[in-house]
C-alpha positions as CSV (number, residue, x, y, z in Angstrom):
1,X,51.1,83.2,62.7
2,X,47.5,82.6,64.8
3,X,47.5,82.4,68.4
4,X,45.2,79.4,69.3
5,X,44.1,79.4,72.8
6,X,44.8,76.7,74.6
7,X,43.2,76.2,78.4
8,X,45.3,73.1,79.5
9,X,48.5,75.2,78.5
10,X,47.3,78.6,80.3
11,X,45.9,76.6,83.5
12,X,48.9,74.7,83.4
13,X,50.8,78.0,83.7
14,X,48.7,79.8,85.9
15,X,49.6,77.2,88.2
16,X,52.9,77.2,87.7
17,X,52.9,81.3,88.7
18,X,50.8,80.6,91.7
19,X,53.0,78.1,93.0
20,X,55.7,80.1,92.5
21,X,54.5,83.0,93.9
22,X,52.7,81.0,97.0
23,X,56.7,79.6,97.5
24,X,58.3,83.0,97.3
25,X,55.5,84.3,100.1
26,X,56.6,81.3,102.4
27,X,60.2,82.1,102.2
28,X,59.5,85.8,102.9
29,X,57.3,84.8,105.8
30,X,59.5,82.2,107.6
31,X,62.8,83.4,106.2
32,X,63.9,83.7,110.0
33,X,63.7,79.7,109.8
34,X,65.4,79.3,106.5
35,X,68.0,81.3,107.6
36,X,68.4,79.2,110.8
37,X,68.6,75.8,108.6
38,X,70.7,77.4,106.3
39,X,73.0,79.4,107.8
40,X,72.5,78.0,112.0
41,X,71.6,82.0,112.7
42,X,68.0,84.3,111.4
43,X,70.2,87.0,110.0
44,X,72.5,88.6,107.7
45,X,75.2,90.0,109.2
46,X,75.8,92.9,106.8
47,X,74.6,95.5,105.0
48,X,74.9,97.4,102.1
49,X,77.5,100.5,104.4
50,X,79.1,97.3,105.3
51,X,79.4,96.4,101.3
52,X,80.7,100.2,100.6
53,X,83.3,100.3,103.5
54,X,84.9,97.2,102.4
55,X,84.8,97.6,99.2
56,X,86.0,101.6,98.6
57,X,87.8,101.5,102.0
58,X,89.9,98.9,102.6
59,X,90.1,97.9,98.9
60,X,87.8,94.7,99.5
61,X,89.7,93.5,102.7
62,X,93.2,93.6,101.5
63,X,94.1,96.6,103.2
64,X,92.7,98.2,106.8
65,X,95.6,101.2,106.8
66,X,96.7,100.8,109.4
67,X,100.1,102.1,108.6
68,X,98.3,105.7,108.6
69,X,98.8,105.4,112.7
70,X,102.7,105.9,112.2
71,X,101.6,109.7,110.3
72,X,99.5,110.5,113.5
73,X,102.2,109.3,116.2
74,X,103.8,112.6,115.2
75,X,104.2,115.8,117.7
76,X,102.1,118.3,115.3
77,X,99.2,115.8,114.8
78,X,96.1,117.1,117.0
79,X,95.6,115.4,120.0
80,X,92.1,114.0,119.5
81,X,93.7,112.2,116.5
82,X,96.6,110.7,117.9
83,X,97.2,107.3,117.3
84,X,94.2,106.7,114.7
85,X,93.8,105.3,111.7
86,X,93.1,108.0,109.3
87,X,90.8,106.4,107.0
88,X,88.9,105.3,109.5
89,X,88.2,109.0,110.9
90,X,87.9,109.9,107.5
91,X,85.1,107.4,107.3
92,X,83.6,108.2,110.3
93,X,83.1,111.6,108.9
94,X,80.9,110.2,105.7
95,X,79.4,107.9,107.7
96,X,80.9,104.9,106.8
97,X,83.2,103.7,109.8
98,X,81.5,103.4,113.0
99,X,81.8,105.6,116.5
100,X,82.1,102.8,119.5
101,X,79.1,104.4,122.2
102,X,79.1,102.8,126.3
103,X,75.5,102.3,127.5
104,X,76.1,102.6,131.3
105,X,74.2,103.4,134.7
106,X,71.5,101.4,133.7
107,X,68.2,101.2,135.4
108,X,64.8,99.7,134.2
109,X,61.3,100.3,136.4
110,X,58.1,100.1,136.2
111,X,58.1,96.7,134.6
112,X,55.3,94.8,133.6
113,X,55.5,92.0,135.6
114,X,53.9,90.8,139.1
115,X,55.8,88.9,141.8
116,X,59.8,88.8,141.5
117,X,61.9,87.2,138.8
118,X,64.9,86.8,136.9
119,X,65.5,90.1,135.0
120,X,68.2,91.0,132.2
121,X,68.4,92.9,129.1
122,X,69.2,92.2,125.0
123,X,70.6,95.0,123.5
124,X,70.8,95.3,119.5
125,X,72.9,97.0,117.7
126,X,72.8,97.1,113.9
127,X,73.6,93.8,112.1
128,X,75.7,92.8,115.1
129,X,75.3,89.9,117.5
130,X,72.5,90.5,120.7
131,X,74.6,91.5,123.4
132,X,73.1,90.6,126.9
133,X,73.3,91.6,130.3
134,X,74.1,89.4,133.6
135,X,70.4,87.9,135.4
136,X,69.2,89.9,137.9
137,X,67.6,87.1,140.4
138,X,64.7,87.6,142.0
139,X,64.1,90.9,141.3
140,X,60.7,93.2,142.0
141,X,59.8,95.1,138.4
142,X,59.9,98.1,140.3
143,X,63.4,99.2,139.9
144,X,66.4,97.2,138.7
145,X,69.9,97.9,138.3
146,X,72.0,96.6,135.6
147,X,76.2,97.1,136.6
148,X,77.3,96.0,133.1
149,X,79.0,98.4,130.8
150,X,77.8,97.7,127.4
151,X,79.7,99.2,123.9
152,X,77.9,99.8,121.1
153,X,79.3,100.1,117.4
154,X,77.1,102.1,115.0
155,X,77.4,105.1,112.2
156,X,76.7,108.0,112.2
157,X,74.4,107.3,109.0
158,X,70.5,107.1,108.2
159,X,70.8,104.0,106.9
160,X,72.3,102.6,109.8
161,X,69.7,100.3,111.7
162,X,68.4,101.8,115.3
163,X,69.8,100.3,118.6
164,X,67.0,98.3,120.4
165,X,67.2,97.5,123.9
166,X,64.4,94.5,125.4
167,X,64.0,93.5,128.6
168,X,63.6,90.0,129.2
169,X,62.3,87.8,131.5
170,X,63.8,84.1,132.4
171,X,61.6,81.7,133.0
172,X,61.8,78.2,133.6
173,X,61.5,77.5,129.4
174,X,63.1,80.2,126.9
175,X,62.8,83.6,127.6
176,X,60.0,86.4,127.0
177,X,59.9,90.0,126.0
178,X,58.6,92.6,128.6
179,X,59.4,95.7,126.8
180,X,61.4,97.3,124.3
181,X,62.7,100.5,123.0
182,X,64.0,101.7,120.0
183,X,66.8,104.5,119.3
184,X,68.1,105.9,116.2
185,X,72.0,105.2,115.6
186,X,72.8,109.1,114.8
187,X,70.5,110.2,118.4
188,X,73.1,107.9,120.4
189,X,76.4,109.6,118.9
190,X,74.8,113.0,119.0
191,X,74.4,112.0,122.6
192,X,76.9,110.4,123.8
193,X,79.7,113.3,121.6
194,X,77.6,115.8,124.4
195,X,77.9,115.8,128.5
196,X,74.9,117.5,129.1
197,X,73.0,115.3,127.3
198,X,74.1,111.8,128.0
199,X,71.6,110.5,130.9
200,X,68.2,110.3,129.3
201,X,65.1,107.9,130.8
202,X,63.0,106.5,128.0
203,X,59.5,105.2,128.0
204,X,59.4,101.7,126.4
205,X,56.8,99.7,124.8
206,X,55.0,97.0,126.3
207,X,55.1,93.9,124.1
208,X,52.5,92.4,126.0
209,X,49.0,94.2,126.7
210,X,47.3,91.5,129.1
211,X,48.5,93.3,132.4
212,X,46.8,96.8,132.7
213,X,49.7,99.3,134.3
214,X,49.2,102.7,136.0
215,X,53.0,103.7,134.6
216,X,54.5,103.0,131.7
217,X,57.6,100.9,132.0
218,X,61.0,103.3,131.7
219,X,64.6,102.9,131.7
220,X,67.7,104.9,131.9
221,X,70.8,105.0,130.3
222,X,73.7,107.2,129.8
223,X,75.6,107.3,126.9
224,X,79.2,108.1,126.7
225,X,82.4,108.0,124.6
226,X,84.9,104.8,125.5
227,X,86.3,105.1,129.3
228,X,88.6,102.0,128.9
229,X,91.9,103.1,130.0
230,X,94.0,100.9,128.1
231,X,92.8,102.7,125.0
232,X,92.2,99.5,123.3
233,X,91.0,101.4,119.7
234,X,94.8,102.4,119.7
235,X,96.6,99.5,120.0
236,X,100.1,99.8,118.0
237,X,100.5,96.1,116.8
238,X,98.5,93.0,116.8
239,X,101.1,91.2,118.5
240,X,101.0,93.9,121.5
241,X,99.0,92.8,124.9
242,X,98.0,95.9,126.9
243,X,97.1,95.4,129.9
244,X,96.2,98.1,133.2
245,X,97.9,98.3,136.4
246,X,96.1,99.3,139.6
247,X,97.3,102.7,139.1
248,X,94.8,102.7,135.8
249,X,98.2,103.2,133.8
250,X,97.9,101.1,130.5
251,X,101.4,98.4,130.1
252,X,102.1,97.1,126.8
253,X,103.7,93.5,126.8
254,X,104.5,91.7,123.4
255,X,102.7,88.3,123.0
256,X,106.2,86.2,123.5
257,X,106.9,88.1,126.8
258,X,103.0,87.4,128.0
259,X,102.9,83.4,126.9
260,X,106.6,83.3,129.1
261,X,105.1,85.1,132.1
262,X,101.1,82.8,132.0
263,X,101.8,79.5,131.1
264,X,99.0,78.1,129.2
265,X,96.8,75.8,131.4
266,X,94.2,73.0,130.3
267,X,90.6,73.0,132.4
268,X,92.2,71.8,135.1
269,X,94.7,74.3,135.6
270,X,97.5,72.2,134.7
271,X,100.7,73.3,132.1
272,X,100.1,72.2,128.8
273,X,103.1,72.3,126.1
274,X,102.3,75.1,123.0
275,X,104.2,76.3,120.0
276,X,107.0,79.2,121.0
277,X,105.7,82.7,119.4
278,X,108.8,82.9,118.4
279,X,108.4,80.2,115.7
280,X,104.8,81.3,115.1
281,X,105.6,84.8,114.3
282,X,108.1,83.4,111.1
283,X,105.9,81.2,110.0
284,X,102.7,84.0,110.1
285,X,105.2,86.0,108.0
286,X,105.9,83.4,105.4
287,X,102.4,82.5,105.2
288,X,101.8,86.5,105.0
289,X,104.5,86.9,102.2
290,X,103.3,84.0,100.1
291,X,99.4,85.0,100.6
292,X,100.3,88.7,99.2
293,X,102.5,87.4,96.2
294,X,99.7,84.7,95.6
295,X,97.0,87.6,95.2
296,X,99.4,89.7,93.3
297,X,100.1,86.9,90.7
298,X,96.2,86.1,90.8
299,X,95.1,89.8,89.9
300,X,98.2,90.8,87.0
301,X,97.0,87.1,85.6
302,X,93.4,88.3,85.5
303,X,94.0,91.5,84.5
304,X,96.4,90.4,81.5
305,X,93.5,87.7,80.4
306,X,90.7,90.1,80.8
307,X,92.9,92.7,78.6
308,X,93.2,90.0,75.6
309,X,89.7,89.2,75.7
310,X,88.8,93.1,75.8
311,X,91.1,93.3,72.7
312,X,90.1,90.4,71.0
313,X,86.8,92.1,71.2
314,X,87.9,95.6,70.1
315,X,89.9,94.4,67.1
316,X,86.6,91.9,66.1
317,X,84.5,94.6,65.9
318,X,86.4,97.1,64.5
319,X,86.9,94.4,61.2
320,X,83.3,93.0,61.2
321,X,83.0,96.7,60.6
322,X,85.2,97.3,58.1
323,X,84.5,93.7,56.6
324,X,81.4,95.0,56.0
325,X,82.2,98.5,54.3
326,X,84.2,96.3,52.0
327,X,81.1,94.4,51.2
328,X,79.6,97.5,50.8
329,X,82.0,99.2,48.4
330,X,82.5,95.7,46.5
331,X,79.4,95.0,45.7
332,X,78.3,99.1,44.8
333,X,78.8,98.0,41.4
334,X,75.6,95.3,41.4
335,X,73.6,96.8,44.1
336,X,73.7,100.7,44.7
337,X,75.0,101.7,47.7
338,X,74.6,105.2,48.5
339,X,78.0,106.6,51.1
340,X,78.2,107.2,54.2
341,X,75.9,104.4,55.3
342,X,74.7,103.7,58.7
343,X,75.6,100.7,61.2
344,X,72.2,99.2,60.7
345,X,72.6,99.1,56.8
346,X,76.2,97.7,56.8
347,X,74.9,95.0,59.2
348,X,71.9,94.5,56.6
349,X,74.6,94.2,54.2
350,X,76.4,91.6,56.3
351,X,73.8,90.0,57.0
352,X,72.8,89.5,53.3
353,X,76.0,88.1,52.6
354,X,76.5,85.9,54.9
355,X,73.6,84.2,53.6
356,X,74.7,84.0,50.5
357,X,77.9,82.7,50.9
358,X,77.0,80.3,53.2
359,X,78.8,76.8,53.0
360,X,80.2,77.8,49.4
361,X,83.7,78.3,50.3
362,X,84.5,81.0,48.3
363,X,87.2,83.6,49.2
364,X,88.0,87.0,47.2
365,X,84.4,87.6,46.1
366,X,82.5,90.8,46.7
367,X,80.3,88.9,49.5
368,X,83.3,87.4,51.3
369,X,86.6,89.9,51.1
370,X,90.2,89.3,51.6
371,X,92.1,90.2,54.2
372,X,94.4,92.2,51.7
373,X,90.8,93.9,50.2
374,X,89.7,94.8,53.7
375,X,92.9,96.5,54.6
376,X,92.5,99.1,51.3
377,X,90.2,100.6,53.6
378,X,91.5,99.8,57.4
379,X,95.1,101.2,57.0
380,X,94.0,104.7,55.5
381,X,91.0,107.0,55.8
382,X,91.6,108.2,52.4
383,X,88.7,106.4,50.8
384,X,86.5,106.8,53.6
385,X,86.7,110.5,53.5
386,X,85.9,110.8,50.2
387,X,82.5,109.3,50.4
388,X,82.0,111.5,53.6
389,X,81.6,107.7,55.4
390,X,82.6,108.4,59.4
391,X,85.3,106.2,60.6
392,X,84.1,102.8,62.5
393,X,84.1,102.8,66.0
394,X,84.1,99.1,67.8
395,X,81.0,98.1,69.1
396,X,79.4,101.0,67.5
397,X,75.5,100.0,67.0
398,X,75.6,96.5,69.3
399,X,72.9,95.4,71.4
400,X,74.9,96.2,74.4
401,X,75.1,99.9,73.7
402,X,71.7,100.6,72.0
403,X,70.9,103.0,74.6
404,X,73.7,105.0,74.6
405,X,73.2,105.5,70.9
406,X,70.0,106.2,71.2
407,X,70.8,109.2,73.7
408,X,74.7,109.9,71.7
409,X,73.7,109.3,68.2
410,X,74.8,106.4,65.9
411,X,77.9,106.3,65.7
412,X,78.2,108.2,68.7
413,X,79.7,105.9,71.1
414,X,82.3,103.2,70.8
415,X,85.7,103.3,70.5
416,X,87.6,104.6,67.5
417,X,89.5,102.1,65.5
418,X,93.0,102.3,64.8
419,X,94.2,102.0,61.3
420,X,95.9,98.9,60.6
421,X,94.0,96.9,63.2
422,X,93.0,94.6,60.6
423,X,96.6,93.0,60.8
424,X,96.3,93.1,64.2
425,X,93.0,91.2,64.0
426,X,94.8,88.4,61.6
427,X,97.6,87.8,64.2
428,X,95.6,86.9,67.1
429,X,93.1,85.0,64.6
430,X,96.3,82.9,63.1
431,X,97.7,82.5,66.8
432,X,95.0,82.3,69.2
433,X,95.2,79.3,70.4
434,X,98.8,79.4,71.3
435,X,97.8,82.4,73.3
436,X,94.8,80.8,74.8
437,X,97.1,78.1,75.9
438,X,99.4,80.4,77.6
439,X,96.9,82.0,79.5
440,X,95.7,78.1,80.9
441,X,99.6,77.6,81.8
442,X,99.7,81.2,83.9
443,X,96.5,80.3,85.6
444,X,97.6,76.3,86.4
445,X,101.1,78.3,87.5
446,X,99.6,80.7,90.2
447,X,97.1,77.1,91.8
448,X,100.4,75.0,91.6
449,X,102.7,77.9,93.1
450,X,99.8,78.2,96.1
451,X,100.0,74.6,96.5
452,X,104.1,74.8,96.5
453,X,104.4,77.9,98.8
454,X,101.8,76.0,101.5
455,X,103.9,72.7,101.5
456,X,106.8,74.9,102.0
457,X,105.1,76.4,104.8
458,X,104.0,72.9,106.0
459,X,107.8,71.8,105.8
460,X,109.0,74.6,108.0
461,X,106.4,74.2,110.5
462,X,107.2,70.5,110.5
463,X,111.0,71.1,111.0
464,X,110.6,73.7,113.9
465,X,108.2,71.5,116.0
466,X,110.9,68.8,115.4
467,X,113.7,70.8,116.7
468,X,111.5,72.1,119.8
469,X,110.7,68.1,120.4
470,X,114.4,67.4,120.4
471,X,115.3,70.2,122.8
472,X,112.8,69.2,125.0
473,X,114.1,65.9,125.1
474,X,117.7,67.0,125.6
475,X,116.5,68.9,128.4
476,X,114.7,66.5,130.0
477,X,117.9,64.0,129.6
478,X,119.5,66.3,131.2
479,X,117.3,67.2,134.1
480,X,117.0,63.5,134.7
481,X,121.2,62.7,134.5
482,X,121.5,65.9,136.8
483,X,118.9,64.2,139.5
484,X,120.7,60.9,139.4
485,X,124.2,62.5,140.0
486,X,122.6,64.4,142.9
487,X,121.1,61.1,144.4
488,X,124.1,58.6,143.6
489,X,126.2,61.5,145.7
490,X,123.1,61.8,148.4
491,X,123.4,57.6,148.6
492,X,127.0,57.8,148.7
493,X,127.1,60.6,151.3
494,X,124.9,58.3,153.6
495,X,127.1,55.1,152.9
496,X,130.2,57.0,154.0
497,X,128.9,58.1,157.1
């Protein structure tokens, strides 16, 4: 075949490419703005130590460990690990789980700014959320004090993304950037871990050069390891509310006991009517219970369907391969065939017979065998032995594995086939779409137990709110017959006298 050059065709696709490539640069460059129309926020909150902790560590969210606290409640666990979850520590360790860092005492001077103004700061910490400070109002850029204690959550890692602190100013549109200072995730916990080191005064970078300084602007922080005496990290439930005294001694209150003691209040500060905890904490265990045994169907389902399919493959290949040794040995008497033979001549072979059988129908001949002439050589290795021919191996030669037998060898790699699997082969052929069907009904079985176990749900809810309408209705039937009695008896007192 001639290749005739065409210039409408290679313009046409030159164009093509530089539109494509012109679109891809536009994305790159505004992708702050695409992310706001896509998503309402300019970045991605996550990152690939985000993508390994979730995934190798808490088994893709379905499990935090946080029963590992109950092994270090006990007397001979050391006492900087008390009450932790040990796979977090563990991950802490490799870098993985991150070390919660206080910025406090902070002070910023030297700011490059004339007059007073409204003064706070932006810190940034990895892929999290801008945390900000409170204004300071009409403040000079000479020196400015910050009270706020703000916690920082970043690994000890190289990959991790720096903490960046900015300095902003308020004005009477938007905000701008005075300075800014970058530092690195692993400097802050190697800080913070040591008390001679925690106060340091850093230099920060102008963003704007238009005012000429005689300093540059500086600000100091001190970096520290959590102070919060409630020891919130350690919580023992999610249904506990801890809470400090004056004394600085931490009190732990279950959630029932709290909603009891503060009534819930609207904006104006009047009691508003809510669901007992009591009759939220069955129903979050229901709806717990059926959203484990929902996953655990889901998974053995998937797993049992991806297992067919994986042996539906295995047993295909392994007779394709032995189909086509038949086809081999069958037809040795017309064309010479000279044993062993390689993957890419029985596929030759195959290949050659395919196309000549094609659309005739026949069965039995040399170009299309038998089941019962393929087993002769799948159930023993008798004949295959003595033509030194190595024993098939499924997906031996396929595209998928060319590399690997390239580096192992042909024939090399695979799996090795089981004698017999031709039979195997013919029952799944003969009922496969039985089977197929079966594994439609298990999948249609886990959606419409979901959809049974959240009506259930939905019905228990619905029953409980009903029964906490009716007592309140009792009660206030009550309250009411109770405050007539007392007035007919107040009325009659008065008439008597």
């Amino acid at each position: 075949m001639v290749y005739v050059f065409n210039p409408v065709d290679t313009a046409s696709e030159f164009l093509v490419g530089a539109a494509v490539l012109i679109a891809l640069v536009c994305l790159w460059q505004y992708r702050r703005n695409v992310m706001i129309a896509l998503t309402g926020d300019d970045k991605l909150h996550g990152s690939c130590l985000d993508c390994i902790w979730c995934c190798f560590c808490q088994c893709c969210g379905t499990c935090t460990c946080e029963w590992t606290r109950n092994l270090t409640m006990c007397g001979f666990c050391p006492r900087r690990m008390r009450r932790q979850n040990l796979v977090k520590v563990l991950g802490k360790c490799l870098g993985l789980s991150t070390y919660t860092v206080e910025l406090r005492n902070i002070v910023v001077g030297d700011l490059p700014f004339d007059g007073r103004g409204d003064i706070y700061l932006a810190v940034e910490c990895a892929v999290n959320p801008a945390m900000k400070t409170s204004v300071a109002e009409d403040r000079q850029g000479k020196v400015i004090h910050f009270p706020e204690i703000l916690t920082v959550r970043v690994r000890n890692n190289w990959l991790e993304a720096p903490v960046r602190i900015k300095v902003k100013q308020l004005n009477l549109f938007a905000s701008e950037d005075l300075c800014t200072v970058t530092v690195g995730a692993t400097k802050v916990i190697s800080w913070a871990s040591d008390p001679d080191q925690r106060t340091k005064r850093f230099q920060m970078k102008t963003v704007g050069y238009a005012l000429d300084r005689e300093t540059p602007p500086w600000i100091l922080v001190e970096f520290g390891e959590p102070t919060e005496v409630r020891d919130i990290e350690n919580v023992k439930s999610m249904d506990t509310i801890r809470t400090a005294t004056r004394d600085a001694q931490p009190r732990d209150h279950t959630i029932a006991q709290y909603k009891h003691t503060y009534y819930l209040l609207d904006a104006g500060g009047h009691a508003i009517e809510e669901p007992f905890e009591e009759d939220l904490s069955e129903l979050r265990t229901m709806r717990s219970n059926a959203t484990w045994c929902w996953h655990t169907c889901c998974c053995g389902t998937i797993s049992v369907v991806l297992l067919y399919f994986v042996i539906r493959s295995y047993v295909g290949s392994c007779y394709m391969r032995f189909s086509w040794l038949t086809m081999a040995v069958l037809n040795n008497a017309t064309k010479m065939t000279r044993f062993p033979i390689s993957i890419h001549n029985m596929e030759m072979i195959g290949q050659e017979c395919e196309a000549e059988t094609q659309g005739t129908g026949l069965q039995g001949v040399p170009c299309r065998p038998s089941l019962e002439q393929v087993n002769v050589l799948c159930q023993s290795t008798a004949f295959l032995d003595n033509v030194h021919q190595p024993w098939p191996r499924a997906w031996s030669g396929s595209n998928l594995l060319y590399f690997l037998d390239r580096f192992f060898g042909e024939g090399g790699v695979g799996l090795r086939c089981v004698e017999g699997v031709c039979n195997v082969r013919s029952f799944l052929v003969t009922h496969e779409y039985p089977i197929i069907g079966i594994c439609i009904f298990i999948l249609f079985s886990n959606v419409i137990m979901g959809w049974i176990c959240d009506c259930r749900i939905a019905h228990v809810k619905a029953r409980k709110l009903q029964a906490r309408q009716e007592a309140a209705v009792q009660f206030r039937t009550k309250h009411l017959e109770q405050q007539q009695r007392l007035r007919n008896s107040w009325l009659g007192a008065i008439g008597a006298s």
